[in-house]
mmJSON file of the N, C-alpha and C atoms, coordinates in Angstrom:
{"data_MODEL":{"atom_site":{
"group_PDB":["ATOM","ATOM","ATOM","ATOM","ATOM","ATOM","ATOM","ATOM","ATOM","ATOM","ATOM","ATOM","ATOM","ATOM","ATOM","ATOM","ATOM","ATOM","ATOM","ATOM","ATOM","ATOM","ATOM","ATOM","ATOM","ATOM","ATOM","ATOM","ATOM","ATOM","ATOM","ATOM","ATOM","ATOM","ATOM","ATOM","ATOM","ATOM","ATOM","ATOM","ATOM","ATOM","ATOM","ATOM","ATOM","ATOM","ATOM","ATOM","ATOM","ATOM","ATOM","ATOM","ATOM","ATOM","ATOM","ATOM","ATOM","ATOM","ATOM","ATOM","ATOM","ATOM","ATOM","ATOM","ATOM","ATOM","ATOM","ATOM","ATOM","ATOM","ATOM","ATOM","ATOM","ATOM","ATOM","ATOM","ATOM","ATOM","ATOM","ATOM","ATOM","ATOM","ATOM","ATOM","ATOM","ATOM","ATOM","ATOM","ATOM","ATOM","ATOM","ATOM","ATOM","ATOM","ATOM","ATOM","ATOM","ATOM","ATOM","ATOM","ATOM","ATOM","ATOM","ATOM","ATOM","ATOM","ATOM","ATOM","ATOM","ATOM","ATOM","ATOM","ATOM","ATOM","ATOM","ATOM","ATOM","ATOM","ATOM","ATOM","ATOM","ATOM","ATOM","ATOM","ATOM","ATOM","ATOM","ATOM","ATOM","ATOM","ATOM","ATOM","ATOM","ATOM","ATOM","ATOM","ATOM","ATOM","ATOM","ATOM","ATOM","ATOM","ATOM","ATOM","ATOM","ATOM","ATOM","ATOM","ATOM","ATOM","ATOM","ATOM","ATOM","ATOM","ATOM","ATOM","ATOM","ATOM","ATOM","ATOM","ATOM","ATOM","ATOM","ATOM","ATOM","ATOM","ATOM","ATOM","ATOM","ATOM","ATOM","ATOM","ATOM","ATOM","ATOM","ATOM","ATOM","ATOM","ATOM","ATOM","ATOM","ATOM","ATOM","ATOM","ATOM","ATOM","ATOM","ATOM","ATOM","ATOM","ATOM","ATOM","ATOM","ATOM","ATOM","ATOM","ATOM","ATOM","ATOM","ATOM","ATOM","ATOM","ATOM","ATOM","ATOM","ATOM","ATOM","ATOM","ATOM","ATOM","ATOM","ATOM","ATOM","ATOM","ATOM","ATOM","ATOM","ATOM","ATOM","ATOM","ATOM","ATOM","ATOM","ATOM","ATOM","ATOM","ATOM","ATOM","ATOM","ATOM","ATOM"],
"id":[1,2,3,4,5,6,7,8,9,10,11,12,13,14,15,16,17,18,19,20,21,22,23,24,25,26,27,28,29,30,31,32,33,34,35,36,37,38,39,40,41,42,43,44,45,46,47,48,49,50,51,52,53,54,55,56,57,58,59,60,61,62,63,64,65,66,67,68,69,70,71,72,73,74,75,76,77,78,79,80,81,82,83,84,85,86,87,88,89,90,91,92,93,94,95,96,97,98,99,100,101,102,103,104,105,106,107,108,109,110,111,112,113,114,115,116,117,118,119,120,121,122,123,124,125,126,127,128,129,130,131,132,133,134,135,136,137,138,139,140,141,142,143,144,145,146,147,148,149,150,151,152,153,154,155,156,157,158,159,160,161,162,163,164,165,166,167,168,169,170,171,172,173,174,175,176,177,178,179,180,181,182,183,184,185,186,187,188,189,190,191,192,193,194,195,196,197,198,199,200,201,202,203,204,205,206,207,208,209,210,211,212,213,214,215,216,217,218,219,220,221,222,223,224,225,226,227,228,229,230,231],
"type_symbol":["N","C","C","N","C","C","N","C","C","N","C","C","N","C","C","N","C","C","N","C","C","N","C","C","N","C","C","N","C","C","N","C","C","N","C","C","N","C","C","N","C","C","N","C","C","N","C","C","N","C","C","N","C","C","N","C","C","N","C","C","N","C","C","N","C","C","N","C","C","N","C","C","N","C","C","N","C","C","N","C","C","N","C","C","N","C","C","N","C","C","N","C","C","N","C","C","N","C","C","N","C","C","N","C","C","N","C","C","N","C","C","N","C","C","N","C","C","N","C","C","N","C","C","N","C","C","N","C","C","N","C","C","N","C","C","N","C","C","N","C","C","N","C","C","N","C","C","N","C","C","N","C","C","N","C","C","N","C","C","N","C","C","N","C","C","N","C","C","N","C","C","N","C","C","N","C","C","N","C","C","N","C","C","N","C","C","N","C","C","N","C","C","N","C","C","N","C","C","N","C","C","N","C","C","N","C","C","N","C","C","N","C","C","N","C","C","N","C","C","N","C","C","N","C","C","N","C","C","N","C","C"],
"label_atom_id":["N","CA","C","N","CA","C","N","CA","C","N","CA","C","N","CA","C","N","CA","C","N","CA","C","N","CA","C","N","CA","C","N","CA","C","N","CA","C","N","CA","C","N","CA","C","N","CA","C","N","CA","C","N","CA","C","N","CA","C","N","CA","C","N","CA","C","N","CA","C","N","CA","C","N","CA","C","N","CA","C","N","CA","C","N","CA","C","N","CA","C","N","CA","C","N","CA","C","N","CA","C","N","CA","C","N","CA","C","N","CA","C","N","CA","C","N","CA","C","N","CA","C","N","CA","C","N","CA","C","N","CA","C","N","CA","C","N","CA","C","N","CA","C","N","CA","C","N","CA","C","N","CA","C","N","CA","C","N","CA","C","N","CA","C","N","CA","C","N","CA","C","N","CA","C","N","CA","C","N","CA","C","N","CA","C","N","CA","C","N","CA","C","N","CA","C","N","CA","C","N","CA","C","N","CA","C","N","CA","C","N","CA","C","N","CA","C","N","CA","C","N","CA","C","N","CA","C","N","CA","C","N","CA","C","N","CA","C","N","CA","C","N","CA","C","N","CA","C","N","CA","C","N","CA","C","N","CA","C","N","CA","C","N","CA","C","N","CA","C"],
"label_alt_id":[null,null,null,null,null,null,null,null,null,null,null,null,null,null,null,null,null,null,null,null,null,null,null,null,null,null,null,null,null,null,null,null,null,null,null,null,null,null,null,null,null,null,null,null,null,null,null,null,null,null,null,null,null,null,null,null,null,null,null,null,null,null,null,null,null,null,null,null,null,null,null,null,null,null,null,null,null,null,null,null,null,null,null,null,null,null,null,null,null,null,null,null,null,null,null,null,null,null,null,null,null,null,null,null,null,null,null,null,null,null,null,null,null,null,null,null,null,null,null,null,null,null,null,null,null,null,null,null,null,null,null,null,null,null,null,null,null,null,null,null,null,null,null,null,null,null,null,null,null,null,null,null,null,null,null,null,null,null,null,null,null,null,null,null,null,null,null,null,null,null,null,null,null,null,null,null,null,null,null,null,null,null,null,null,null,null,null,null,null,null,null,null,null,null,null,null,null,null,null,null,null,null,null,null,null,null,null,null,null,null,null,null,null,null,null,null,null,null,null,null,null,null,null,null,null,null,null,null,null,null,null],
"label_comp_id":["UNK","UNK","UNK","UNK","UNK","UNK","UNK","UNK","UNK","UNK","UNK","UNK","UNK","UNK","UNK","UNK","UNK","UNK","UNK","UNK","UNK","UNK","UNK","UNK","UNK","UNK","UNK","UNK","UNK","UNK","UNK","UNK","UNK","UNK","UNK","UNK","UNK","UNK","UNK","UNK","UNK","UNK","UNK","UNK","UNK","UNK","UNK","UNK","UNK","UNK","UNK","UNK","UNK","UNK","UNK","UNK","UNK","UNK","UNK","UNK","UNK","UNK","UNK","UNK","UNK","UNK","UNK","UNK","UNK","UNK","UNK","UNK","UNK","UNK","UNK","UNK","UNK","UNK","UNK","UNK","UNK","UNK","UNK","UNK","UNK","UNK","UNK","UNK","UNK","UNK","UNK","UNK","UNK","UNK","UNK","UNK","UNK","UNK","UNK","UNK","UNK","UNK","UNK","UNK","UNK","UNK","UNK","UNK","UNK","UNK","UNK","UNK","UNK","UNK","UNK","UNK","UNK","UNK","UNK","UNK","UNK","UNK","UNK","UNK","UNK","UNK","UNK","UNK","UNK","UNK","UNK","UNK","UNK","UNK","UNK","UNK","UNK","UNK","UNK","UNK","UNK","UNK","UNK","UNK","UNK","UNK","UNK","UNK","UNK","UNK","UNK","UNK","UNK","UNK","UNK","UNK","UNK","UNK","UNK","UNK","UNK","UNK","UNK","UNK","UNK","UNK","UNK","UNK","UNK","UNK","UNK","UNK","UNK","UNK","UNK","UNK","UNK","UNK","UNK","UNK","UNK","UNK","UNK","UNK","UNK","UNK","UNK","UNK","UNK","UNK","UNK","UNK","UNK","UNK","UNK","UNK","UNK","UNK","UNK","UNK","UNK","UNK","UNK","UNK","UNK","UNK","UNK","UNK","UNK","UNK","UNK","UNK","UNK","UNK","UNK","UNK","UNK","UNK","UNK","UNK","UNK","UNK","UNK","UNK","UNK","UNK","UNK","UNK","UNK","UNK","UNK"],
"label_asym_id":["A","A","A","A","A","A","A","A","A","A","A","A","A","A","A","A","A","A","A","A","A","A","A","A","A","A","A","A","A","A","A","A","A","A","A","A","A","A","A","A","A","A","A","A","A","A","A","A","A","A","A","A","A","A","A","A","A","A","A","A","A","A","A","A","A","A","A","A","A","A","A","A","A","A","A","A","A","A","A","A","A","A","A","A","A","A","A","A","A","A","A","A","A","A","A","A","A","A","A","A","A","A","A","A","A","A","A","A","A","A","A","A","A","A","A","A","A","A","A","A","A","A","A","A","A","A","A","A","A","A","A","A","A","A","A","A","A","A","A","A","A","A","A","A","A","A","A","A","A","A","A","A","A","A","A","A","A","A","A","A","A","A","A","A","A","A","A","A","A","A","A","A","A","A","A","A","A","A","A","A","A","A","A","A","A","A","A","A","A","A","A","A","A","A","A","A","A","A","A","A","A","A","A","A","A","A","A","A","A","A","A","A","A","A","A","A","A","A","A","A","A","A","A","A","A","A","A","A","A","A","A"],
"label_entity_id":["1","1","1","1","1","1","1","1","1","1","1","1","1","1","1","1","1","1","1","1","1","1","1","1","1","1","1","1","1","1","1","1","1","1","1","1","1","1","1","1","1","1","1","1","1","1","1","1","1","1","1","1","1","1","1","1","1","1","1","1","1","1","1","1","1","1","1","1","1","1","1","1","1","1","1","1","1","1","1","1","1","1","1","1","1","1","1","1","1","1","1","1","1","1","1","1","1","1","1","1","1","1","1","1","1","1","1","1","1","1","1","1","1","1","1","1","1","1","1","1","1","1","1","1","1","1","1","1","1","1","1","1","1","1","1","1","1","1","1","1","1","1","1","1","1","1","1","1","1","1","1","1","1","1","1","1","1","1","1","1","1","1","1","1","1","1","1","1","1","1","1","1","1","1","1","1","1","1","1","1","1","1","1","1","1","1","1","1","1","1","1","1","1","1","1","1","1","1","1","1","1","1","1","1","1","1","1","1","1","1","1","1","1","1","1","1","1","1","1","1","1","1","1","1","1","1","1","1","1","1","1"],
"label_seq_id":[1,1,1,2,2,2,3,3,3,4,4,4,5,5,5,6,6,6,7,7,7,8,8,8,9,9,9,10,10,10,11,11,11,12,12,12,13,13,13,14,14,14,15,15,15,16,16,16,17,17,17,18,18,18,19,19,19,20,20,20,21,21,21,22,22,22,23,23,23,24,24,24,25,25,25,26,26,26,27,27,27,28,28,28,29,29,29,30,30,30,31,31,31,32,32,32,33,33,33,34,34,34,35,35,35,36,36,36,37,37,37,38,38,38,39,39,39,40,40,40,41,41,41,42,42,42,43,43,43,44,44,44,45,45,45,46,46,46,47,47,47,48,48,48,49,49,49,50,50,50,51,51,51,52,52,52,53,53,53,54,54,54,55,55,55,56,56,56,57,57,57,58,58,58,59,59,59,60,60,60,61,61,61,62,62,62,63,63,63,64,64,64,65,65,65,66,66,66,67,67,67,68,68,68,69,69,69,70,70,70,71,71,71,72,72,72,73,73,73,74,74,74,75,75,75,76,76,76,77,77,77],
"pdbx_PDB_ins_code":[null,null,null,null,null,null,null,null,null,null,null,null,null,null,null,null,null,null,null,null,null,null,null,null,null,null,null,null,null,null,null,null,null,null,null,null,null,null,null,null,null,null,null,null,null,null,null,null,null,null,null,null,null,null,null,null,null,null,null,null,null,null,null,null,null,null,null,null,null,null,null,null,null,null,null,null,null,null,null,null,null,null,null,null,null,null,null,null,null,null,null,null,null,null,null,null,null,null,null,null,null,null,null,null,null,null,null,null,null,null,null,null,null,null,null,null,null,null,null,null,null,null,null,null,null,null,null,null,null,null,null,null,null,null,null,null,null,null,null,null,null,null,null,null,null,null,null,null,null,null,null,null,null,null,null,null,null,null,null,null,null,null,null,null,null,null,null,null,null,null,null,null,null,null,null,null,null,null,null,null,null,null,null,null,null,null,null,null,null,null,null,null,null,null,null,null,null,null,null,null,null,null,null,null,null,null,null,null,null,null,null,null,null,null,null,null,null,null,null,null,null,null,null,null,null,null,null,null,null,null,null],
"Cartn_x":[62.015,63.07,63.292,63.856,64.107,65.05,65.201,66.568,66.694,67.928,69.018,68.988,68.894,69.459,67.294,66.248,65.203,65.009,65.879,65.548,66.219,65.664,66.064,67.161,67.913,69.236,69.09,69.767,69.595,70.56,70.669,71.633,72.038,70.615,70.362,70.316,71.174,70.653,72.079,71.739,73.173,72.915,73.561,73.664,74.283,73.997,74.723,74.379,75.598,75.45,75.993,74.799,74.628,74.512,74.564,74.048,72.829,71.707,70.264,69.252,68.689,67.458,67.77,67.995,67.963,66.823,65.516,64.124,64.452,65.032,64.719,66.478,66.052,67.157,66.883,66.51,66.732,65.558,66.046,64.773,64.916,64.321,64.035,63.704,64.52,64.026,64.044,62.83,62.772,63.129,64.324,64.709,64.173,64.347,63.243,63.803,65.303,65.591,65.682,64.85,64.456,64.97,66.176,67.097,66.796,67.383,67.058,67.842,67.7,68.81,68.27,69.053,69.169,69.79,69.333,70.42,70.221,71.093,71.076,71.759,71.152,71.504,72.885,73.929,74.909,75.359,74.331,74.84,73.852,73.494,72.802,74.362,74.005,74.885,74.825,76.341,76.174,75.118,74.586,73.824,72.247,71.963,70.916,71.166,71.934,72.268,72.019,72.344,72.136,70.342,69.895,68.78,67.778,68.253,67.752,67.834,68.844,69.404,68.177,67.895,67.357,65.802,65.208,63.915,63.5,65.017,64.885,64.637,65.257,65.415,63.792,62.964,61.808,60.77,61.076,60.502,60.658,61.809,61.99,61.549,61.901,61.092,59.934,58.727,57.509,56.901,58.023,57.324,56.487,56.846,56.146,55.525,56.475,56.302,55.139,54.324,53.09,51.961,52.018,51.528,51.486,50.34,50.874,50.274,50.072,49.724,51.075,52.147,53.135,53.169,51.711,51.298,51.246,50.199,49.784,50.843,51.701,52.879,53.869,53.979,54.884,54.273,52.642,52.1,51.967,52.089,52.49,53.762,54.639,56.345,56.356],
"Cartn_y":[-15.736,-15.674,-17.072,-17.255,-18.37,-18.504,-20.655,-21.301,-21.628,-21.122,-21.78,-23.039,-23.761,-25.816,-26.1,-25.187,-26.082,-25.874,-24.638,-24.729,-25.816,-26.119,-26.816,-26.213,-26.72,-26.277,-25.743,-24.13,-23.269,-22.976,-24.075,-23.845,-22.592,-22.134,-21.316,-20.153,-19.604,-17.968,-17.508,-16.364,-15.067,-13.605,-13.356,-12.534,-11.212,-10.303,-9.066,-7.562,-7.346,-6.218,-5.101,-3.974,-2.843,-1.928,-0.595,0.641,1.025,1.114,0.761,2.315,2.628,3.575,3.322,3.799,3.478,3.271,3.408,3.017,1.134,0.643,-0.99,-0.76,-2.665,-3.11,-4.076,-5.137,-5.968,-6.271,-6.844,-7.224,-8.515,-9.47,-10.364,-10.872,-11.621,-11.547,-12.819,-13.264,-14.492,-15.008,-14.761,-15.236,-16.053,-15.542,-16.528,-18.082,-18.29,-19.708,-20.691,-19.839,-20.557,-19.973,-19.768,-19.29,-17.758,-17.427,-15.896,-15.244,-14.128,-12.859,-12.079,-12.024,-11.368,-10.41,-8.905,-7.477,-6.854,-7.088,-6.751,-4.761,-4.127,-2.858,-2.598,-2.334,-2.043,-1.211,-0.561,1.046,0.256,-0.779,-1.513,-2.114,-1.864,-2.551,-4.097,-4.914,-5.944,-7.185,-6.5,-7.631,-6.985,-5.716,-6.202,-6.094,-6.415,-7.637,-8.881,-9.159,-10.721,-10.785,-10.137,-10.522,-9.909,-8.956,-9.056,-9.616,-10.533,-11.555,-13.261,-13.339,-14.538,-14.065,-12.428,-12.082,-12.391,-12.137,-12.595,-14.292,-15.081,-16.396,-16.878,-15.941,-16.78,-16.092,-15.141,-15.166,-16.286,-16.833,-17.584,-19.531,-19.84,-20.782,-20.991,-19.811,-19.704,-19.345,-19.621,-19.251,-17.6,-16.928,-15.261,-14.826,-15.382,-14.529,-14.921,-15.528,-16.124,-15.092,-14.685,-13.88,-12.654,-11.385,-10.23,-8.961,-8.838,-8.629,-8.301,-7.418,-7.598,-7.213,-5.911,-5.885,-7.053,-7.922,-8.912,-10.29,-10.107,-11.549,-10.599,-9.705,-8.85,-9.064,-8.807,-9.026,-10.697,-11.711,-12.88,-13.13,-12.295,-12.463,-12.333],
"Cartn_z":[41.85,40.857,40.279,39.312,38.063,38.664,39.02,39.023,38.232,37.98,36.342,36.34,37.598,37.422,37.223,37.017,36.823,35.504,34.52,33.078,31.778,31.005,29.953,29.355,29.073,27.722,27.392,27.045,26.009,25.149,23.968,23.444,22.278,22.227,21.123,21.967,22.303,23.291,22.868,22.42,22.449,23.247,23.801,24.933,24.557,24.35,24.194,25.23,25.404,26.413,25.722,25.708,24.996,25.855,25.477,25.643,25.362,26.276,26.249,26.925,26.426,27.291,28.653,29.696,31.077,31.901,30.847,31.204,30.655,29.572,29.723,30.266,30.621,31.312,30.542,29.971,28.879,27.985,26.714,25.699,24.806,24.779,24.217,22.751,22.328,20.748,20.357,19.714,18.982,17.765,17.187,15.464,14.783,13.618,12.451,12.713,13.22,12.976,14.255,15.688,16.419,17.679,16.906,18.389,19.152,20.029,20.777,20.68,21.177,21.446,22.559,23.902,24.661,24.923,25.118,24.778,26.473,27.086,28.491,28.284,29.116,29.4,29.897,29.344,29.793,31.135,30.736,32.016,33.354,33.438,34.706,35.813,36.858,38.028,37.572,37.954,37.849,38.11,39.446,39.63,38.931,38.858,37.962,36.493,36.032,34.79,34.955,35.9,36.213,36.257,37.206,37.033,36.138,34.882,33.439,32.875,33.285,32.032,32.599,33.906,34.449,34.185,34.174,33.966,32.33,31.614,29.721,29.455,30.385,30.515,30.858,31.875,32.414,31.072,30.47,29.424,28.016,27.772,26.97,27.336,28.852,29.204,28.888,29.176,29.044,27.902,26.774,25.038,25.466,25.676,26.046,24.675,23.482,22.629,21.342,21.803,21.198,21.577,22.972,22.952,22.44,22.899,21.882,22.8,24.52,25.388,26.145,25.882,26.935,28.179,28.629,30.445,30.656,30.37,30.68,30.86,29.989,30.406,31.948,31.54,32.391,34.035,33.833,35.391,35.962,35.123,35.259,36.286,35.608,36.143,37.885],
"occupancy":[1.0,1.0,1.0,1.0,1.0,1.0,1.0,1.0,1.0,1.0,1.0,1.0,1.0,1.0,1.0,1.0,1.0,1.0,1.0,1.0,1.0,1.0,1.0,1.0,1.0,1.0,1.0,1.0,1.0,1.0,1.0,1.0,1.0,1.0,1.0,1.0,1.0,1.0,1.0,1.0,1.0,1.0,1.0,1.0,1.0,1.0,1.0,1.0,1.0,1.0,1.0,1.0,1.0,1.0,1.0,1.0,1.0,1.0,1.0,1.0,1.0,1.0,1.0,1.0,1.0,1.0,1.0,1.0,1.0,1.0,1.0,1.0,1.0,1.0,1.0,1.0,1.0,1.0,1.0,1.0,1.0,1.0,1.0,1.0,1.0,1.0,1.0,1.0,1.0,1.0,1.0,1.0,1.0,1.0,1.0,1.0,1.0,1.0,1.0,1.0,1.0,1.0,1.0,1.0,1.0,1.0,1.0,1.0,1.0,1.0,1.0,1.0,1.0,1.0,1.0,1.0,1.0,1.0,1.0,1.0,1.0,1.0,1.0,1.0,1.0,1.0,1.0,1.0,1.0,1.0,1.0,1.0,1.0,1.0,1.0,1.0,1.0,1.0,1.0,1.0,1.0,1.0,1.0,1.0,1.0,1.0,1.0,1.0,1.0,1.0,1.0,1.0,1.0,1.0,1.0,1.0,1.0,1.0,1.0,1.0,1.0,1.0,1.0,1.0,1.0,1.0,1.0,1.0,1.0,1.0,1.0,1.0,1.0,1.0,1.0,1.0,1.0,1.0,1.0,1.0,1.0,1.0,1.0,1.0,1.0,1.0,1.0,1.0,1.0,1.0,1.0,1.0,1.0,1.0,1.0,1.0,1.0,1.0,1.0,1.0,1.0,1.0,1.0,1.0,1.0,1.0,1.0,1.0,1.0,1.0,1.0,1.0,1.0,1.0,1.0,1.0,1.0,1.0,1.0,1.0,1.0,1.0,1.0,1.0,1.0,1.0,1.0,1.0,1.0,1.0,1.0],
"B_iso_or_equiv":[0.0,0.0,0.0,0.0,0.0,0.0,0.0,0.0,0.0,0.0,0.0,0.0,0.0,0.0,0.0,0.0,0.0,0.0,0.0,0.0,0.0,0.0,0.0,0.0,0.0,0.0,0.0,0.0,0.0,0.0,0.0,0.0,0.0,0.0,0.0,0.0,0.0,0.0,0.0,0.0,0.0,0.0,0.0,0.0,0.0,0.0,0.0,0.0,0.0,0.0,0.0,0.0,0.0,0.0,0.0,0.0,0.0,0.0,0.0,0.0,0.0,0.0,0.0,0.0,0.0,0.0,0.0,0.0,0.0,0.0,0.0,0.0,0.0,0.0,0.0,0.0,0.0,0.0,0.0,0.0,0.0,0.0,0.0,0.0,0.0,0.0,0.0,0.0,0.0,0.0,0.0,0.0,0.0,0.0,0.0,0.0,0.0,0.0,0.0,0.0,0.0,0.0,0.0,0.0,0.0,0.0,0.0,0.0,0.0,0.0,0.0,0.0,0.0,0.0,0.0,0.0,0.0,0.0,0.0,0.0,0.0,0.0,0.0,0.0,0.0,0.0,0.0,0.0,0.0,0.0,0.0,0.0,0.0,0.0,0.0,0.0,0.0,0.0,0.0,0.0,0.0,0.0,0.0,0.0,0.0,0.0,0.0,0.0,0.0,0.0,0.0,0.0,0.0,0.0,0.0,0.0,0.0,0.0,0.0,0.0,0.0,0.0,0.0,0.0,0.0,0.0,0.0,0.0,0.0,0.0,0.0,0.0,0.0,0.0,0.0,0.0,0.0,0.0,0.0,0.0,0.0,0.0,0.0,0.0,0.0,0.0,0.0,0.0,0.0,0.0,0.0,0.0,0.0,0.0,0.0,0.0,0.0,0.0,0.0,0.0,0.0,0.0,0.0,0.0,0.0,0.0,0.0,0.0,0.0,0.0,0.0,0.0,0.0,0.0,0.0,0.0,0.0,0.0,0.0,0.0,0.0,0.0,0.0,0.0,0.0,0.0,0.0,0.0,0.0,0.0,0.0],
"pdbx_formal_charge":[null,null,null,null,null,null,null,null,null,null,null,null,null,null,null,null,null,null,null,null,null,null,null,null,null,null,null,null,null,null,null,null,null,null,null,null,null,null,null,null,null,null,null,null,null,null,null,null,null,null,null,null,null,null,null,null,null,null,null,null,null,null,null,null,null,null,null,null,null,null,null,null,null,null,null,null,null,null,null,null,null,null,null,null,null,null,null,null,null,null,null,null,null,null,null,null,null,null,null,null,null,null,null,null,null,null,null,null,null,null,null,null,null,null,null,null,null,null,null,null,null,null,null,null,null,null,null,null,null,null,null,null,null,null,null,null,null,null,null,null,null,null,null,null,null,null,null,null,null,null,null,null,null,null,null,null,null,null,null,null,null,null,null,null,null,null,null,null,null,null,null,null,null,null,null,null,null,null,null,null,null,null,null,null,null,null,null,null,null,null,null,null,null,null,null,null,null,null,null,null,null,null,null,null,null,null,null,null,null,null,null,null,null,null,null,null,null,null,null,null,null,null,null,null,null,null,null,null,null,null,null],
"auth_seq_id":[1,1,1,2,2,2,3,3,3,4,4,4,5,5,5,6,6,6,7,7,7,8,8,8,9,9,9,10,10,10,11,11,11,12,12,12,13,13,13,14,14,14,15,15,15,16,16,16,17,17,17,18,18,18,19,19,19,20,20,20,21,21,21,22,22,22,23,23,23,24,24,24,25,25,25,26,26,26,27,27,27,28,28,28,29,29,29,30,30,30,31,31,31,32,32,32,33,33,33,34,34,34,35,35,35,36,36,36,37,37,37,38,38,38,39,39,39,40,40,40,41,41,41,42,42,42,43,43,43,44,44,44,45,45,45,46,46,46,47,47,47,48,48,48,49,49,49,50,50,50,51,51,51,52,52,52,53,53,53,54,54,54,55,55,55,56,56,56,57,57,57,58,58,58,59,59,59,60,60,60,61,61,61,62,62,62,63,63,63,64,64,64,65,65,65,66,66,66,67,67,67,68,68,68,69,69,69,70,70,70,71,71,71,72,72,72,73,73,73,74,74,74,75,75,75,76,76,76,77,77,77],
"auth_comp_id":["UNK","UNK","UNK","UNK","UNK","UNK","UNK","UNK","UNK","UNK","UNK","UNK","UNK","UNK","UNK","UNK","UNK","UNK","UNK","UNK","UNK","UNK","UNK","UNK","UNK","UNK","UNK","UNK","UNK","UNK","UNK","UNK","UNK","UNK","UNK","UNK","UNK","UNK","UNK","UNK","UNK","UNK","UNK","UNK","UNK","UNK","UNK","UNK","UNK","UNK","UNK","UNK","UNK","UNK","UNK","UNK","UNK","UNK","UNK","UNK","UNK","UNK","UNK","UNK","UNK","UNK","UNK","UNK","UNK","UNK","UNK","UNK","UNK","UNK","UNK","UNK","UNK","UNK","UNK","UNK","UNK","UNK","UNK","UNK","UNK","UNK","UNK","UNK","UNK","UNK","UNK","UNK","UNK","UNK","UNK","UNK","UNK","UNK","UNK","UNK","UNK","UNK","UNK","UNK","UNK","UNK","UNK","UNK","UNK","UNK","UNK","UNK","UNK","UNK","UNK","UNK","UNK","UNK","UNK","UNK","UNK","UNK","UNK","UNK","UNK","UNK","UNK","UNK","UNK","UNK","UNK","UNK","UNK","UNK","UNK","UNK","UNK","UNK","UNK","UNK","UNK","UNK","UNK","UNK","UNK","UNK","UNK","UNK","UNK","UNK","UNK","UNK","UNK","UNK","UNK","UNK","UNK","UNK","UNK","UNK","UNK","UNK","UNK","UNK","UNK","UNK","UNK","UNK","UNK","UNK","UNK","UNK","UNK","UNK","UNK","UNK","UNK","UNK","UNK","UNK","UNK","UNK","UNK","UNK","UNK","UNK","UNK","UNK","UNK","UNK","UNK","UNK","UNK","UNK","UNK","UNK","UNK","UNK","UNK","UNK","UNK","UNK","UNK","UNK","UNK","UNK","UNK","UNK","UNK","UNK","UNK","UNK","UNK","UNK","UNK","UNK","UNK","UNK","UNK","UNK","UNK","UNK","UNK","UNK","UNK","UNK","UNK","UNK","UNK","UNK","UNK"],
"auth_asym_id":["A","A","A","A","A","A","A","A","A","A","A","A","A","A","A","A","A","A","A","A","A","A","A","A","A","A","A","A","A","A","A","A","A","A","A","A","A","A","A","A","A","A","A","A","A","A","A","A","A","A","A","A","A","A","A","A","A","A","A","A","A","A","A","A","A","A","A","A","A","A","A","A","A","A","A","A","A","A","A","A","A","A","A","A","A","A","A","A","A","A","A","A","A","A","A","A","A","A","A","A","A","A","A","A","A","A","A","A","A","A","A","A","A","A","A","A","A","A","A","A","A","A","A","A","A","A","A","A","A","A","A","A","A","A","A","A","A","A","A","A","A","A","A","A","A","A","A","A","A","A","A","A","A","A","A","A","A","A","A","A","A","A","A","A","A","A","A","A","A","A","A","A","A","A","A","A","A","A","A","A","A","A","A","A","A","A","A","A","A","A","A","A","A","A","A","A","A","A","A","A","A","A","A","A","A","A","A","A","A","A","A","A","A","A","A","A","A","A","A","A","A","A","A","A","A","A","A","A","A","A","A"],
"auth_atom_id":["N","CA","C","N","CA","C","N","CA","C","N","CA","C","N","CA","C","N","CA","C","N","CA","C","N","CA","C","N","CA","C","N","CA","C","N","CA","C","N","CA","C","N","CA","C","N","CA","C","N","CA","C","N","CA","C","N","CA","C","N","CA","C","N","CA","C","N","CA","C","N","CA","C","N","CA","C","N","CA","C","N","CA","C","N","CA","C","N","CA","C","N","CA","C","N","CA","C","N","CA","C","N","CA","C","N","CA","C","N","CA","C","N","CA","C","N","CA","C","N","CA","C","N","CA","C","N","CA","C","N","CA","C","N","CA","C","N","CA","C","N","CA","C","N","CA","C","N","CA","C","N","CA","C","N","CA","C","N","CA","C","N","CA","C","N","CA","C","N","CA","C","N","CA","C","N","CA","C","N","CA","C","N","CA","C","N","CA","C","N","CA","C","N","CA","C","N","CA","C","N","CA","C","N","CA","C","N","CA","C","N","CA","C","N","CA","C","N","CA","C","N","CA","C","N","CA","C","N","CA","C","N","CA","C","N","CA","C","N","CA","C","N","CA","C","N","CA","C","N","CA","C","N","CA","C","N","CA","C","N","CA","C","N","CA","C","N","CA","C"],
"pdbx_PDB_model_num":[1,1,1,1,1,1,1,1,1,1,1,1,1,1,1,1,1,1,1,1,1,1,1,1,1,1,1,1,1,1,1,1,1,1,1,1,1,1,1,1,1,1,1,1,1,1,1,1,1,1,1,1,1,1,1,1,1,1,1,1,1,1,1,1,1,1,1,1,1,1,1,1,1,1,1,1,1,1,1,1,1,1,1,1,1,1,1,1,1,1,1,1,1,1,1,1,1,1,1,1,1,1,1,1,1,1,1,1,1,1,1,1,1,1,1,1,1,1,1,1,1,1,1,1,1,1,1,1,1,1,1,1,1,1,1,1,1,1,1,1,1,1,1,1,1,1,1,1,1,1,1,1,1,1,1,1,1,1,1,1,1,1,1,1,1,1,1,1,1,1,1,1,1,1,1,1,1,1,1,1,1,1,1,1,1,1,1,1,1,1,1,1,1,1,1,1,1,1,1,1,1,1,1,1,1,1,1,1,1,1,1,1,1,1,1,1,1,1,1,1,1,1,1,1,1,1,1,1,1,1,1]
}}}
């Protein structure tokens, strides 16, 4: 699992908790102006929010979205 005190600043991240498919628990988005958007599953137990929200984070550390393979970053994790 991802420690929060080894990632860089994220000053650009917005977080929203939605009402989601109960197949995802969160999804990742890269905006045209740099920044992200994280949409965590609402109907998820607290703590796995938390750790959708730290599995969205080790995707955004690792630039994920250059790629275009998402098994393949996913079996990374």
């Amino acid at each position: 699992m991802l420690d929060l005190r080894s990632l860089p600043e994220l000053e650009d991240v917005s977080v929203h908790v939605i009402n989601m498919d109960t197949l995802v628990e969160e999804q990742v988005v890269k905006n045209e102006d740099g920044s992200y958007s994280i949409f965590i599953n609402a109907r998820l137990s607290t703590n796995r929010q938390r750790e959708a929200y730290l599995h969205a984070l080790q995707h955004i550390y690792r630039d994920d979205f250059s790629g275009s393979d998402a098994d393949a970053i996913e079996s990374r994790m």
